[in-house]
C-alpha positions as CSV (number, residue, x, y, z in Angstrom):
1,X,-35.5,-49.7,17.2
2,X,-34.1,-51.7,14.6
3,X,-31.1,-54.4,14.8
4,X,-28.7,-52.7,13.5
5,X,-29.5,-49.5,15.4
6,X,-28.9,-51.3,19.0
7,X,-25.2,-51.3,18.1
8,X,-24.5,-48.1,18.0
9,X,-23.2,-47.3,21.3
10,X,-21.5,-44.1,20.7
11,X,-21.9,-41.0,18.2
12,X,-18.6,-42.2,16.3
13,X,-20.7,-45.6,15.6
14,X,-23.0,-44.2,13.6
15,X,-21.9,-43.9,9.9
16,X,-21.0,-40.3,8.8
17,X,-19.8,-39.4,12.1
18,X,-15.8,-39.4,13.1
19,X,-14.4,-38.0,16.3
20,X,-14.8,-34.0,14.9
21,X,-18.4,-34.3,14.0
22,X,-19.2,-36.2,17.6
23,X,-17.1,-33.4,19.5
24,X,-19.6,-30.7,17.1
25,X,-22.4,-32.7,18.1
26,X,-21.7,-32.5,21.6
27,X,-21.2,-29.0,21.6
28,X,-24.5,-28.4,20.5
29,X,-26.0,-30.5,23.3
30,X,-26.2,-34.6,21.5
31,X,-23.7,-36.4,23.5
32,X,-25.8,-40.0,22.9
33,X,-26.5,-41.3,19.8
34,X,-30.8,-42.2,20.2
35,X,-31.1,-38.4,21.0
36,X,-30.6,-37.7,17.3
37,X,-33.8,-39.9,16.3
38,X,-36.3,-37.2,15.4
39,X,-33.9,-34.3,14.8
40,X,-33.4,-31.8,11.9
41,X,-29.7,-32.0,10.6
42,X,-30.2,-28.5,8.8
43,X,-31.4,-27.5,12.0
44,X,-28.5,-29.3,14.2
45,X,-25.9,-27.2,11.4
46,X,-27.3,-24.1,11.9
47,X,-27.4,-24.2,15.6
48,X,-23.5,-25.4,15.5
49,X,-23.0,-22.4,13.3
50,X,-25.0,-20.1,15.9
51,X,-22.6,-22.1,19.1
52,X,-19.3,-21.2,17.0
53,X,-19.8,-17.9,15.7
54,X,-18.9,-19.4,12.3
55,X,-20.4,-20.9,9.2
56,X,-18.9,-24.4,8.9
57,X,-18.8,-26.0,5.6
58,X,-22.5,-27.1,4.6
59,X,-21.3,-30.8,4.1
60,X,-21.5,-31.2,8.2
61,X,-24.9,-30.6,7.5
62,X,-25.2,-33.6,5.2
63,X,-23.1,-35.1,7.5
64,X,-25.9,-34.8,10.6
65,X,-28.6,-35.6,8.1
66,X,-27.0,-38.7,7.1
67,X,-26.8,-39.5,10.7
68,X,-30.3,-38.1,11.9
69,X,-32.2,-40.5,9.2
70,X,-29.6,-43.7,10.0
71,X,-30.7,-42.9,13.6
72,X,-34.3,-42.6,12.5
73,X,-34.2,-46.3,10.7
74,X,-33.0,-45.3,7.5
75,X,-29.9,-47.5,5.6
76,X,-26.8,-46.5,5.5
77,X,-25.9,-43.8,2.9
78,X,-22.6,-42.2,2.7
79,X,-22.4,-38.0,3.4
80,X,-23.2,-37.1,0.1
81,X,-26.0,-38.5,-1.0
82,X,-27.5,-36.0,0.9
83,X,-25.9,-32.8,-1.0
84,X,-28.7,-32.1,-3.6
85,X,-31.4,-32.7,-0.5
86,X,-29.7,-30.0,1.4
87,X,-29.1,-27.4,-1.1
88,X,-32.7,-27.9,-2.3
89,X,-33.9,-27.2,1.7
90,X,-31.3,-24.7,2.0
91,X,-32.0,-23.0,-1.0
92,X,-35.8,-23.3,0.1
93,X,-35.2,-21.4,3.5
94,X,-33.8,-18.4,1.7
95,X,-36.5,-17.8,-0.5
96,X,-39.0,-17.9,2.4
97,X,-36.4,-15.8,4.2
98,X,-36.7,-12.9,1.3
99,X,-40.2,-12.9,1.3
């Protein structure tokens, strides 16, 4: 793991994530910050949307991918860097959804 990476102690350590998105995380089952190495964040969204019963706003998803790849070894990028990366998956998904 790298350096940096042994620091993070908590879900609210890792950059992206404040105390709403580490009690969404938990909900959905990631109540440790290593367990997110190796996860989907689209996937992560979409099962908090499934826990909820609601669609959140798609930036949580950016959100959780931010903090999958900084979890994965990746540098520090802020939220929305990650917009046009999940509207291009997202956008992806439905057209293999309509076909």
């Amino acid at each position: 793991m790298p350096r940096a990476k042994r620091q993070v102690n908590t879900l609210t350590d890792i950059p992206n994530i404040g105390p709403r998105s580490a009690e969404d995380l938990v909900r959905i089952g990631i109540t440790r910050p290593e367990q997110l190495a190796g996860e989907d964040g689209i996937a992560l969204y979409r099962k908090l949307c499934r826990v909820d019963g609601v669609r959140h706003d798609p930036c949580v998803a950016d959100a959780f991918m931010a903090a999958v790849d900084y979890m994965n070894g990746a540098p520090k990028q802020d939220w929305w860097w990650y917009t046009p990366r999940r509207k291009e998956l997202m956008s992806e998904a439905r057209t293999k959804k309509r076909r």
